[in-house]
C-alpha angles and dihedrals in degrees: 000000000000126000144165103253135168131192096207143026102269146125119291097268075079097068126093140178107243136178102243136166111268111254121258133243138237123214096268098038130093121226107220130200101215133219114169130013137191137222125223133161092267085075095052092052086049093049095045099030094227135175100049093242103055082074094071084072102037098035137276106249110016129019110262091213120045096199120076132187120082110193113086151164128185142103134311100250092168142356140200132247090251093052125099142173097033118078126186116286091031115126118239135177123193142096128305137206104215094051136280107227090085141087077247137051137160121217133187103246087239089062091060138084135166114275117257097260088227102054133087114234087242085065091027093063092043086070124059098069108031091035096052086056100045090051084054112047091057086050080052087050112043099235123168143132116336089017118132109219126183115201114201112204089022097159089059138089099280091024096057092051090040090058099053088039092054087036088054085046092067095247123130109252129216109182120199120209142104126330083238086060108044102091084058094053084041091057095044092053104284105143093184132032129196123195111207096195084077102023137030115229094243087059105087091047096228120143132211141215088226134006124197116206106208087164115059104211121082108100112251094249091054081056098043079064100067109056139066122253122299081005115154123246113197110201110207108150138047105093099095115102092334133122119355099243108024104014094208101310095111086088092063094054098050101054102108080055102047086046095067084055111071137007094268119088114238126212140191118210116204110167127226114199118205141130102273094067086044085058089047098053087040097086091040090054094041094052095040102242076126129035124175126249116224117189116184118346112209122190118249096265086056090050091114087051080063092052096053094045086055090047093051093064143249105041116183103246119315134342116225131200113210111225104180 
């Protein structure tokens, strides 16, 4: 089969498209013939190994797994004796453990859930990372009807799936993004829009029930600003190309901390992907209350193209890689 592999961390001139063996399964895991993938900013901190501590997982010197990408959708091509409920030839969509970026990947079944019937696998494979998250991150942060949410980065992968999932809540939603987005934010239930590149969130002095933080760099007291008293912020972003260690993170895990200083409650979001939140969004993707945002689609052998465009910042939605 053929996959995007690299030997090294590195940035994304290191990667290649080589002829490999497929990878082999163990007796819970799912073999997938994939068909579309998706980029995030977990598989540039794969790909580059920083921060520095995400190579305590992956290894300190070379990359365990050569593969990297994580988001797919594609067909069952093989199962093993432990699996059930998925057969050969069903359509899946999930996270897998071998990368993504391949004709081949192998995921755990747990990982796995049936494909909405209505979505392509190009949107089918955008939403398994960045809408687990973004599911998340309103359960985090107690969102539900009459609420007022503002959603920081909402043009982008999570964000665009954060602001349908608190607009089906029943909240009133305010994105935050670029001025060139915010017809976009406008169209998925955002009822304000503020475009940061004229106004910074704290300027119009309103104040919100929950903010989600999809960026990841606005300082916390900017933040602490912008809600009302005992509100709730949800810090999802800040790990992408920042701090050599920690890469922003820190915030994250300080957030039990951070919440005994001031009147605001703090919250950390780490997402755990897994088939129950895919069967929740499933509905929701089915009957249309969310619909995945695709930016640019490369082909395989571009796959390191989709990695730069994601690097350079602000993508619209996802970006998805195109497998066959």
């Amino acid at each position: 089969m053929r996959a995007i592999v690299r030997d090294s961390y590195g940035p994304a001139g290191g990667l290649s498209l080589r002829a490999v063996d497929r990878p082999p399964i163990g007796e819970n895991d799912v073999l997938v013939r994939v068909r579309a993938a998706a980029v995030d900013p977990g598989v540039w901190i794969f790909m580059t190994g920083r921060p520095l501590a995400v190579r305590l997982a992956t290894g300190l010197r070379r990359p365990r797994v050569a593969g990297l990408g994580r988001d797919l959708a594609g067909v069952v091509a093989e199962v093993g004796a432990g699996v059930t409920g998925l057969r050969p030839g069903d359509e899946v969509y999930g996270t897998c453990k071998t990368g993504s970026l391949a004709e081949y990947a192998v995921a755990p079944q747990q990982r796995l859930a049936p494909k909405p019937a209505n979505l392509t696998f190009e949107q089918a494979a955008a939403v398994p990372v960045s809408g687990v998250t973004a599911l998340q991150s309103l359960r985090v942060a107690g969102v539900s009807a009459g609420h007022r949410v503002m959603i920081i980065g909402a043009g982008g992968g999570i964000g665009t799936f954060a602001v349908q999932l608190a607009r089906a809540s029943g909240a009133a939603v305010t994105g935050v993004c670029s001025g060139s987005k915010a017809e976009l934010v406008r169209s998925l239930g955002a009822g304000h829009v503020i475009d940061y590149t004229r106004q910074e969130i704290t300027g119009g002095g309103e104040r919100y029930d929950v903010v989600i933080d999809t960026a990841g760099n606005r300082p916390l007291s900017t933040l602490r600003r912008t809600v009302v008293e005992r509100g709730t912020i949800a810090l999802v972003g800040g790990g992408h190309a920042r701090g050599r260690w920690l890469g922003g993170f820190q915030r994250q895990m300080a957030a039990p901390v951070l919440s005994l200083l001031g009147a605001a409650r703090v919250r950390g979001v780490t997402a755990r992907e897994g088939r129950r939140s895919l069967e929740e969004l499933t509905p929701l993707l089915e009957s249309g209350a969310v619909t995945p945002v695709l930016g640019a689609t490369y082909p395989l052998g571009d796959a390191a193209a989709a990695i730069r465009e994601l690097e350079q910042g602000h993508p619209t939605g996802k970006i998805v890689v195109t497998v066959g």
